[in-house]
TILUM-629508 format. One record per residue: x, y, z of N, C-alpha, C, O in turn. Coordinates in pm, whole numbers, plus 50000, padded with zeros to 5 digits. Each point is the difference from the previous one (the first is absolute). Layout:
! TILUM-629508
XYZXYZXYZXYZ ...
! end
This chain:
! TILUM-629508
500824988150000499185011950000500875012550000501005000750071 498615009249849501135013650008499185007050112498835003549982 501814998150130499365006650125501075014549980499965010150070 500894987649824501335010250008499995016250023500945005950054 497955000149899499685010150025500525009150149499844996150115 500795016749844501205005450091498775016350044499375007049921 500704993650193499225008650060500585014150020501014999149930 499005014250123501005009350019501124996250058501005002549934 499164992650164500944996650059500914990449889501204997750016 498174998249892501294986349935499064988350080500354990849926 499045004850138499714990950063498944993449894499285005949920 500884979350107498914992549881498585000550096499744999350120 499715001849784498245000750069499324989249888500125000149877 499184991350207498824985950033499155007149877499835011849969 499754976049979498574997349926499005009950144499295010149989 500994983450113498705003150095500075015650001499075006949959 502244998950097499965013150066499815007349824499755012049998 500324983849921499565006649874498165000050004499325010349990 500204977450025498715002150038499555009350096499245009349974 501254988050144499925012050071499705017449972499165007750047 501854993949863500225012949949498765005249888499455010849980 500424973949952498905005749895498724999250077499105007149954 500584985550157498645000050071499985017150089499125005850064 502084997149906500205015950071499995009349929500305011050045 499294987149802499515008649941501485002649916499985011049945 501174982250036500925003649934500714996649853500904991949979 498385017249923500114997049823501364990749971500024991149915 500935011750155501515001849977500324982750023500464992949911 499195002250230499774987750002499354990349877500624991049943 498145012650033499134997449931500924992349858500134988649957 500365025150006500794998249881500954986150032500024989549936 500605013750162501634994150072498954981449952500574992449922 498445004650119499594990150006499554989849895499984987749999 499465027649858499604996049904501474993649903500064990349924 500985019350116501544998149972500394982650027500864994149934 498425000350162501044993750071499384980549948500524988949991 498045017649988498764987549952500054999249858500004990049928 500055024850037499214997149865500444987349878499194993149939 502265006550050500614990949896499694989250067499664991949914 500235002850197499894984950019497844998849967499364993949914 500365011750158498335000349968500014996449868499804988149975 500375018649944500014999449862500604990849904499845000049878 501104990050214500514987549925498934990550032499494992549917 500185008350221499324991450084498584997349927499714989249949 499355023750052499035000049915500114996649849499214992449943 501985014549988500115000149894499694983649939499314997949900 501444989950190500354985249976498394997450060499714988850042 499585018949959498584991450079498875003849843499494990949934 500395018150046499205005049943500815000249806499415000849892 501544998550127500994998049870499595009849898499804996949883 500075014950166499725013949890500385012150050499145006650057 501924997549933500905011350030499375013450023500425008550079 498464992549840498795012250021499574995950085500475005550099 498594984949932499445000550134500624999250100499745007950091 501414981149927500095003250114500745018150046499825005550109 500794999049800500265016350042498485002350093499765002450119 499344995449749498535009450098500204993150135500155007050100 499874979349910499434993650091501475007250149499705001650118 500774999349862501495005950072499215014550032499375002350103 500805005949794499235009050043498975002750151499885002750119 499604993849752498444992750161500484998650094499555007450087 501484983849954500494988450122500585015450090499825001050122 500845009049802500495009450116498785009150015499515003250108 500095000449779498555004350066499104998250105499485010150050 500224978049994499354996750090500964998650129499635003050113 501844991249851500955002650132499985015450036500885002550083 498765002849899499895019649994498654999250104500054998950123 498635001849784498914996550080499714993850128499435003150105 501294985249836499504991050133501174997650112500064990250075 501095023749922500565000050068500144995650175500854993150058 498035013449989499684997550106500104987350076500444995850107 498824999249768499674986950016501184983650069499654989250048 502045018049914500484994650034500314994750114500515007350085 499264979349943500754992650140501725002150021500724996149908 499775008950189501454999950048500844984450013501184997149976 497894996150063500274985649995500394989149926500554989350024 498865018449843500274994149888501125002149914500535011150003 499794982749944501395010049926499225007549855499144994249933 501325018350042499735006749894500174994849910499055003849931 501704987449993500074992449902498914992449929499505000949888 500194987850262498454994550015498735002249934499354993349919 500365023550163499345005249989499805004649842498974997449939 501935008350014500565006549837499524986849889499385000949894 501154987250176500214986149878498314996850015499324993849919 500285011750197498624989350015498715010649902499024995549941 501395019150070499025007049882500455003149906499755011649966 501124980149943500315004249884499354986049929499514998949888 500724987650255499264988249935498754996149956499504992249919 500165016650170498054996750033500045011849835499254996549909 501205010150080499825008649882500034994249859499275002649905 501904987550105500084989949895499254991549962499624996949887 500004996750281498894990349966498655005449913499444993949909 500215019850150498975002549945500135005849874498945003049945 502244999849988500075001149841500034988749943499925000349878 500204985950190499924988749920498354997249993499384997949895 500065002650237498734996949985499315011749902498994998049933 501465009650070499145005849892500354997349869499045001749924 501974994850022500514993149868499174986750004499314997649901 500694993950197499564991949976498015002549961499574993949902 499695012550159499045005849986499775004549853498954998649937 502025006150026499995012449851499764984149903499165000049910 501414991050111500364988349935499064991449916499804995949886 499635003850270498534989949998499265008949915499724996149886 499875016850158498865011449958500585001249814499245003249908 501894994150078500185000449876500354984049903500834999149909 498234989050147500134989249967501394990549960500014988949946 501455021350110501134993849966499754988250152501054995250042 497885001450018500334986750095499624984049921500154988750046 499295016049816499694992849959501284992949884499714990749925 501725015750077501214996649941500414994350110499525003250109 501644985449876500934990350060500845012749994500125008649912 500374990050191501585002750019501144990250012500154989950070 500865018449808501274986749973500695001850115499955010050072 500874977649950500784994450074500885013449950499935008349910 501144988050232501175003949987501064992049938500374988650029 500215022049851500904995149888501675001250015500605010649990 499814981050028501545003849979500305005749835499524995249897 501305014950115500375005649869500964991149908500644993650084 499615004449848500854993049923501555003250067500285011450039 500654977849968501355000650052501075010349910500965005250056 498754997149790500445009549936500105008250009500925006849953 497954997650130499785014650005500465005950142499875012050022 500824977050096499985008850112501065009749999500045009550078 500734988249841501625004850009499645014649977500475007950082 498714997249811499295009849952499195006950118500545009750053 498154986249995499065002350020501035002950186499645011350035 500944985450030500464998950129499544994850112498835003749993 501304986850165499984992450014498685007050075498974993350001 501025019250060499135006050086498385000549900498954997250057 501075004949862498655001149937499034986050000498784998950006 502284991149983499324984050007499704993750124499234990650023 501615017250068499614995850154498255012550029499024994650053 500935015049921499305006650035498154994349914498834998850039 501525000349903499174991349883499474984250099498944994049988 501945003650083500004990350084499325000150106499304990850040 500915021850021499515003650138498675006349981499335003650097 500234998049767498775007849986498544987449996498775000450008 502574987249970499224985849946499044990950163499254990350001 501315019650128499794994250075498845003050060499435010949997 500134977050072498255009350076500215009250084501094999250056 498225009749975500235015150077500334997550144500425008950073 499454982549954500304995750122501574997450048500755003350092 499264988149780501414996250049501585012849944501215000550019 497545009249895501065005749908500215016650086500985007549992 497644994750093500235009150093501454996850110501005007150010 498754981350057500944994450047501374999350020500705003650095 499554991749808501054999049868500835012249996501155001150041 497885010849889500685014550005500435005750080500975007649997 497924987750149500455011150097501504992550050500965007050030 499084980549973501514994250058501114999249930501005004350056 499154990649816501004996349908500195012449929501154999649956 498185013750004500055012549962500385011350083501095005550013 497524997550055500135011950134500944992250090500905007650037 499194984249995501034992050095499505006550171500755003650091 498134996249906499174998250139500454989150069500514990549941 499325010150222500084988250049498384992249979499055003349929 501124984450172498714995249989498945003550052498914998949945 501365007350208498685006250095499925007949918498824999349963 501815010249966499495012949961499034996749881498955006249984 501474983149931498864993449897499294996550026498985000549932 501084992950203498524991250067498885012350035498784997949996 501825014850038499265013650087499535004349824498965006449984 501564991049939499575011649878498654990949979498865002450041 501704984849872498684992649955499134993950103498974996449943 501005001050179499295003250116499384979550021498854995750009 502704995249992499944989249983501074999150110500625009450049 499524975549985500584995250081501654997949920500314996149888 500425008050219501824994749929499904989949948500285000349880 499304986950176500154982649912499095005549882500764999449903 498385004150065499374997949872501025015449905500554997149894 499535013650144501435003249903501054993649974500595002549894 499944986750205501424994949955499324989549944500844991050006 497955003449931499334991049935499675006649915499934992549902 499745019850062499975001149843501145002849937500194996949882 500985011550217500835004149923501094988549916500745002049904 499054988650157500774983149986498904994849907500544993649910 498235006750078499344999149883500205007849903499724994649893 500655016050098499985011049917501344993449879500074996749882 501075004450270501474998149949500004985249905500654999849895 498654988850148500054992349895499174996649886500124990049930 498885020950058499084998149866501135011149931500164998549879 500485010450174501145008349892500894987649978500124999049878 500634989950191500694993249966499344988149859500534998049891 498834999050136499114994749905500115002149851500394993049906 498835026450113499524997349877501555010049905499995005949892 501304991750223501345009549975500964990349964501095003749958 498554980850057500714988849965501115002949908501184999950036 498285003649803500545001049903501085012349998500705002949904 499285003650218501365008450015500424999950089499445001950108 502354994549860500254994050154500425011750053499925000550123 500615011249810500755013750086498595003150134500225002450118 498264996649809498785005750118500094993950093500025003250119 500124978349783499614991550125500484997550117499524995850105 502015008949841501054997850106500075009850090500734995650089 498785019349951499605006550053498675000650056499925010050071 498914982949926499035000450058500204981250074499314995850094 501644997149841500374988550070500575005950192499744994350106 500945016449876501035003550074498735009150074500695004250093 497725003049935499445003550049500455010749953499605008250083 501114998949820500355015250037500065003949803500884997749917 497695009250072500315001649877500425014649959499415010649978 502154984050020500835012649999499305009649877500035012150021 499404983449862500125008449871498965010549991499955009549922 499214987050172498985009750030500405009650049500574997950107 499375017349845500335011450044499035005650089498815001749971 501765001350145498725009550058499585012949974498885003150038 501855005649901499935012249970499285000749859499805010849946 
! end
């Protein structure tokens, strides 16, 4: 977590005592915070919702309502938590409404294809990160929320268990589900496989 932020003194100041400041009415914080979230929010969402426009809006939004519903914050919680848990519920509900738009527009009545490995010709070209991501989009939302927040955001586990609002054993059960349906369907390349073999899929950028 970048807690790095240097106060007058030079002294680093907390996610919290930054909350603090903006529940005190202070723009300057505000900013300091939007600084400090915004690029990870925006990978985070970005890999949920897989459309670079929305999720901006949806980011948007997410500090918007951290503004609003300032108040609202628990001290107890870590700010992070709090940040990952309304940008999710935000996601979710741009999926449910895609999914909605779907039906109302009779695409529920098309199959959706499997997930395709690209031809081996082409990875050298195409690079190794686009075929893993293609991968991770292949997974059920469950396990692929999961997935992101640990092997990407590199959260611990309580803090995943507090976002998606599940017990630790069933996160370290999807994310070990997650990790071997990527092994699976990553067979045919051993540079991925051998990195998501190893739990740590280095090629994924977080930024």
């Amino acid at each position: 977590m970048n807690n790095g932020a240097k106060g007058k003194n030079g002294i680093k100041v907390s996610d919290k005592e930054i909350m603090e400041l903006i529940q005190s009415g202070d723009e300057k914080a505000f900013t300091e915070l939007v600084t400090r979230y915004q690029d990870r929010l925006l990978n985070f969402v970005g890999r949920i919702v897989t459309d670079q426009e929305t999720a901006e809006e949806l980011i948007q939004e997410t500090f918007l309502r951290i503004f609003n519903q300032k108040n609202s914050y628990a001290p107890e919680y870590a700010v992070s938590t709090w940040i990952y848990t309304i940008a999710l519920n935000l996601a979710r509900s741009e999926l449910r409404k895609r999914k909605l738009r779907r039906f109302l527009s009779l695409d529920f009545l098309k199959e959706e294809s499997d997930f395709e490995i690209p031809d081996k010709t082409n990875v050298a070209g195409e690079g190794m990160a686009p075929i893993l991501q293609k991968a991770i989009d292949s997974l059920p939302e469950d396990y692929k929320r999961a997935f992101i927040l640990c092997d990407v955001q590199r959260l611990p586990y309580q803090q995943i268990a507090e976002i998606l609002r599940v017990p630790v054993g069933t996160v370290k059960s999807r994310i070990n589900r997650a990790r071997a349906m990527l092994r699976d369907k990553l067979k045919p390349y051993k540079e991925i496989y051998y990195e998501l073999s190893r739990g740590i899929p280095q090629i994924i950028s977080i930024h």
